[in-house]
KENU-337170 format. One line per 5 residues: number of its first residue (from 1); their letters; for each residue x, y, z of C-alpha. Coordinates in steps of 0.5 Angstrom, whole numbers, plus 500, padded with zeros to 3 digits. Each point is the difference from the previous one (the first is absolute). Last residue first. Layout:
BEGIN
NUM = a = X,Y,Z; ...
END
This chain:
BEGIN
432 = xxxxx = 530,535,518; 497,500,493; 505,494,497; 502,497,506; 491,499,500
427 = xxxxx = 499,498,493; 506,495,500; 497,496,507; 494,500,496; 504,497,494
422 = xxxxx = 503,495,504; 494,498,503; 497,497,494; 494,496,503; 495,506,499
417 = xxxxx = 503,502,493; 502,506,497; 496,507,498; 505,507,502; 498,506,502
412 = xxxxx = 504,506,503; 495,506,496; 503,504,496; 496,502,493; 503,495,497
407 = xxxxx = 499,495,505; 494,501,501; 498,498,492; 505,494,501; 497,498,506
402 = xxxxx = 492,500,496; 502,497,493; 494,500,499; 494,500,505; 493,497,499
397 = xxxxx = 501,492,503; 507,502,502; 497,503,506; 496,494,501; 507,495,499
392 = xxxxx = 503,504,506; 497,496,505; 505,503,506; 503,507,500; 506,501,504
387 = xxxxx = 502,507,503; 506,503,503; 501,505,504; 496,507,501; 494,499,496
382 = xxxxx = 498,505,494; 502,494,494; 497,495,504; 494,504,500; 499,501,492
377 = xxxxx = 503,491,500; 493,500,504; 496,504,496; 502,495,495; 498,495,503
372 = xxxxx = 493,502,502; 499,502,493; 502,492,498; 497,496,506; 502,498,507
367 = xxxxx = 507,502,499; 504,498,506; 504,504,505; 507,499,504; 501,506,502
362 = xxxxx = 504,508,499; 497,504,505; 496,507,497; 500,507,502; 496,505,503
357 = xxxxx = 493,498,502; 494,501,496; 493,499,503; 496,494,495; 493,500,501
352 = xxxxx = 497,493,496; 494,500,497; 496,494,497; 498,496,506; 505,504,506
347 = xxxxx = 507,500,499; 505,503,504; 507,502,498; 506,503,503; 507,498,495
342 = xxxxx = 505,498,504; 504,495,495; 496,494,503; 494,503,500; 500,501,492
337 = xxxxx = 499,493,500; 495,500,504; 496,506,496; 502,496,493; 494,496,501
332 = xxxxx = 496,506,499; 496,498,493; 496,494,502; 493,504,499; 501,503,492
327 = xxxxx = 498,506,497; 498,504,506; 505,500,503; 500,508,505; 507,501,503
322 = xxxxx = 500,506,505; 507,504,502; 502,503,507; 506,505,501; 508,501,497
317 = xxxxx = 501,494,493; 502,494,502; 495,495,499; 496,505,495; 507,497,496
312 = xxxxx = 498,493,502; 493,502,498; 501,503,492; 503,494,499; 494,495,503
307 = xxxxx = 495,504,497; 503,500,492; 497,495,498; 493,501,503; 501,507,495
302 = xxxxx = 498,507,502; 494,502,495; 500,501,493; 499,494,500; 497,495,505
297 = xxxxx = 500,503,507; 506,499,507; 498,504,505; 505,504,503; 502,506,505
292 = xxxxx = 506,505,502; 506,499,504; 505,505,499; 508,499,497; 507,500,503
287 = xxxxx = 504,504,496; 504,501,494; 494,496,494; 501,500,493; 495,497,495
282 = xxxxx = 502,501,492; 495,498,496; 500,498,492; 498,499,494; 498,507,497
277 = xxxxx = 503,503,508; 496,501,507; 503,503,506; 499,496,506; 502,503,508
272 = xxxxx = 500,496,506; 495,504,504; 495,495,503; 494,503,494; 506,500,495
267 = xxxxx = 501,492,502; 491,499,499; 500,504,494; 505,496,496; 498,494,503
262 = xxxxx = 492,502,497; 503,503,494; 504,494,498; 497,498,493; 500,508,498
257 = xxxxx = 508,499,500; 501,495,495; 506,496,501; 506,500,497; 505,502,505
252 = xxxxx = 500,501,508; 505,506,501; 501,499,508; 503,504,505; 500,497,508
247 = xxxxx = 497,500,506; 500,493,501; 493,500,500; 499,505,496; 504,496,493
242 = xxxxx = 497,493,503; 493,504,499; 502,501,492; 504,494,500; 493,496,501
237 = xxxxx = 495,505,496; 505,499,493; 499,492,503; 493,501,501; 497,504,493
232 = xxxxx = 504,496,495; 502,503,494; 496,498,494; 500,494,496; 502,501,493
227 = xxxxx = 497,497,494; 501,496,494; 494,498,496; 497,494,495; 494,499,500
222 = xxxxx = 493,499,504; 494,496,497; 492,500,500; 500,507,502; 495,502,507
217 = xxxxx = 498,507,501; 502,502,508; 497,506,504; 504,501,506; 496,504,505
212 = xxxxx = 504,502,507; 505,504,496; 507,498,498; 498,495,495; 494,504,497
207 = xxxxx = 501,497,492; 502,493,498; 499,498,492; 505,494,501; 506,501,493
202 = xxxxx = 506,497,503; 502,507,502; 493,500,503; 502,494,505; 506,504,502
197 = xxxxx = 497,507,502; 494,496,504; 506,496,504; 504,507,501; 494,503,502
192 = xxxxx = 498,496,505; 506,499,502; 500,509,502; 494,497,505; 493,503,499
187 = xxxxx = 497,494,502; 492,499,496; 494,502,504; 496,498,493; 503,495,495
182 = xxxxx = 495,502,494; 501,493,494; 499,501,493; 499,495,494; 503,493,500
177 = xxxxx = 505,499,505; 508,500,497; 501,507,505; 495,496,506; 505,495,502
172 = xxxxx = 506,505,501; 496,506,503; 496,495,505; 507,498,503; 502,506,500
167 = xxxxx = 495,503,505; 500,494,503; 506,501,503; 500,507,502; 494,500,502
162 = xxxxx = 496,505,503; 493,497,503; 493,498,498; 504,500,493; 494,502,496
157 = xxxxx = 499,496,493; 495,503,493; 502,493,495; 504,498,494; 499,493,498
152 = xxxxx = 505,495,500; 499,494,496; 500,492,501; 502,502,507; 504,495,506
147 = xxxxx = 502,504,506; 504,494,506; 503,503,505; 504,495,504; 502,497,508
142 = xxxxx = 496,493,499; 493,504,496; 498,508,499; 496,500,494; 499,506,496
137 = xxxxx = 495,500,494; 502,505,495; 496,505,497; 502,507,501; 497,501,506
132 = xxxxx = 502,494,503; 508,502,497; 498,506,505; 497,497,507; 506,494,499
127 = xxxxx = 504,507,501; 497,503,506; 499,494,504; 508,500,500; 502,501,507
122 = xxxxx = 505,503,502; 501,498,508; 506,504,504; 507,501,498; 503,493,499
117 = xxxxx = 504,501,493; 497,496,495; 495,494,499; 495,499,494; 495,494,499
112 = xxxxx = 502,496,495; 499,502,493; 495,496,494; 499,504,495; 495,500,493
107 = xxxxx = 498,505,496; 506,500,496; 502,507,499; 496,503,505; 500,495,505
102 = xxxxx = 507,499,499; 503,507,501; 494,500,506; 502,494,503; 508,502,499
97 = xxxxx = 498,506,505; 500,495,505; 508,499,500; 500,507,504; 500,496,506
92 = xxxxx = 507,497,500; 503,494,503; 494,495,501; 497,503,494; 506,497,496
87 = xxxxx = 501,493,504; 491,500,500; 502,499,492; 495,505,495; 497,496,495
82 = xxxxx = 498,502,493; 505,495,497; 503,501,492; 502,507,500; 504,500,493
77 = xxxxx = 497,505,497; 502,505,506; 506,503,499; 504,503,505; 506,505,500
72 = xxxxx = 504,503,505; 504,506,501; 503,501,508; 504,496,502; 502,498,492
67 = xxxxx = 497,496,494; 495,497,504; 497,496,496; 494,497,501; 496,495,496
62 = xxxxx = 493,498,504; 499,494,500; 496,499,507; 507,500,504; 502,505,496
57 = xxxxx = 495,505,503; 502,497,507; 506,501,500; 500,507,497; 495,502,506
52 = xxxxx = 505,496,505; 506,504,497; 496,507,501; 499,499,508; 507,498,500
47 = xxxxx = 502,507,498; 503,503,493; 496,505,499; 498,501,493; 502,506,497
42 = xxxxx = 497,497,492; 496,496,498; 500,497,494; 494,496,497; 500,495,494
37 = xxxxx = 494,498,497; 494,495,502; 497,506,505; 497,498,508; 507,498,502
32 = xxxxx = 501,507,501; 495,502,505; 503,496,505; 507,503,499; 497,506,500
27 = xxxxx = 495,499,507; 507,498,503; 503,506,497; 496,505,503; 501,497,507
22 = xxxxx = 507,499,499; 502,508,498; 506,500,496; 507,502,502; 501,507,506
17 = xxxxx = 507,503,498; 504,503,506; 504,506,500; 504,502,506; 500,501,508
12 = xxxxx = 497,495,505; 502,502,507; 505,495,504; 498,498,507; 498,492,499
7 = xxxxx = 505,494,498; 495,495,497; 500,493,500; 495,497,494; 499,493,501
2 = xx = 500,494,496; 497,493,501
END
């Protein structure tokens, strides 16, 4: 098992250039199997959760090429299975939107039920409620998804709640629908966007992508297209919160900053500064920050994945913070391993009071999921000491070439092997 040890202390300055956004590129590998012609993708992020979608594209015939870490192509002529394996759903949620690509191209997929990161329930009552709605017949049966159609037809669906996944999955399926689906109370995320951007560069008829009301035109077949992935959101967000916490300057490269106006306003909001480029933003902080409250909100409100970040520097930060979850109920299983470095955190239900301390210990924590672990590398970052993260393989699930990118703008950070002493002992002479 790796670990990451971290020698705390040094403000962040420097450049850093944030990859492709995981989440609108899961939608858009999906997304790709739907056309029988070549497909290129390009700034994809190079993060296990990406690899496992490939493997599970090819695994169902797909021809995948992956013509570098961050371009790729498919082509989905051969596809010859339209069974999704548990051993891919049991790693990555996003598998799912394998159900909508193969429904709407095939009318037919077997998917087994999702997993993913631990952080609360995330049903998928809202997806089965769209493929219904256009005709398909779902069945839950031994752990998998069944929707079978002899054709799609296009329909009037309300989502009762906002979905992210469902919104995607119920684009997907209808775009080679017959006729005109209404998707009201749609996600409004910048993925959506993309994942909508994408299909019509193969030649969907979608409109509203980014408004709570999609409407959709179903074609008969998608072509060709090469198309790159927009920046991602949350790993921009994640160096920007590194770069206040440590009290650092950070120039934080390809990312569009209108996606980060909520973590932008907040940090402005504390006191750190953020000035705004074409394609990038510079946060810079030189003194300890102020406390404010957060209540995580579908876009444009302030992301769930940016909650558990944004509270290790509320940790540290002078007077009382409120953290509302509204998104997801499992979300603060971070908190007690924050404790361990000192942090002060009550949680109560969905809320979590969070009353800022000076500094942070170096200790031994593990990582409970994959925001979680990046807002303790953050905190390990700040801390006095030495700090080892655990479980790292959920950080590596939505973050490329994290260490490297750290250490780049000058943090002490090395990934090694929990058995291998030597390196431990090598990385602490180092730092002493």
């Amino acid at each position: 098992m790796e670990q990451y040890i971290i020698k705390g202390g040094h403000a962040l300055k420097g450049e850093v250039v944030i990859g492709g956004a995981k989440n609108a590129a899961l939608g858009i590998l999906a997304a790709a199997i739907m056309s029988n012609e070549t497909v290129t993708i390009e700034n994809l992020p190079n993060v296990r959760d990406i690899n496992v979608l490939l493997q599970a594209i090819e695994a169902i015939g797909a021809t995948v090429d992956r013509v570098s870490d961050n371009v790729v192509k498919i082509n989905g002529s051969t596809i010859g299975s339209l069974n999704i394996d548990y051993e891919f759903i049991r790693k990555i949620r996003a598998s799912y939107y394998l159900l909508g690509a193969l429904l709407g191209k095939y009318k037919s997929a077997q998917v087994a039920l999702p997993g993913g990161c631990a952080i609360g329930s995330r049903p998928i009552d809202q997806h089965i409620k769209g493929f219904e709605a256009l005709g398909a017949v779902v069945t839950i049966d031994h752990g998998t998804i069944s929707a079978q159609a002899d054709e799609l037809a296009g329909n009037h669906i309300y989502l009762d709640v906002v979905s992210v996944g469902a919104t995607i999955n119920i684009m997907l399926a209808a775009s080679m629908a017959e006729g005109k689906t209404i998707l009201e109370n749609a996600a409004k995320e910048p993925h959506i966007v993309d994942v909508a951007n994408f299909l019509n560069s193969m030649g969907a008829n979608i409109k509203g992508a980014g408004t709570d009301v999609i409407r959709i035109k179903g074609v008969k077949e998608l072509k060709s297209t090469t198309y790159s992935i927009i920046p991602d959101q949350i790993e921009a967000g994640t160096f920007m919160v590194a770069a206040a916490a440590t009290k650092g300057d950070v120039l934080i490269k390809n990312v569009i900053p209108k996606h980060l106006e909520a973590i932008s306003a907040k940090l402005v909001e504390i006191g750190a500064e953020v000035i705004e480029y074409d394609d990038a933003v510079r946060v810079k902080a030189d003194k300890r920050l102020g406390h404010t409250n957060i209540k995580t909100l579908p876009y444009p409100g302030f992301p769930t994945d940016m909650q558990p970040q944004m509270a290790a520097l509320l940790a540290l930060s002078n007077g009382s913070s409120m953290v509302i979850e509204s998104i997801f109920e499992n979300r603060f299983k971070y908190v007690d391993e924050l404790a361990r470095m000192g942090a002060s955190i009550k949680v109560e239900g969905n809320i979590a009071i969070v009353n800022g301390v000076e500094k942070f210990s170096g200790a031994m924590v593990s990582a409970p999921d994959l925001r979680a672990g990046a807002a303790l590398v953050v905190a390990g970052c700040v801390a006095d000491g030495i700090t080892v993260v655990d479980s790292i393989h959920y950080i590596q699930r939505g973050y490329e070439a994290f260490e490297e990118k750290l250490r780049g703008i000058g943090a002490d950070i090395e990934r090694v092997d929990a058995e291998d002493y030597k390196a431990m002992q090598k990385f602490r002479l180092k730092v002493v």
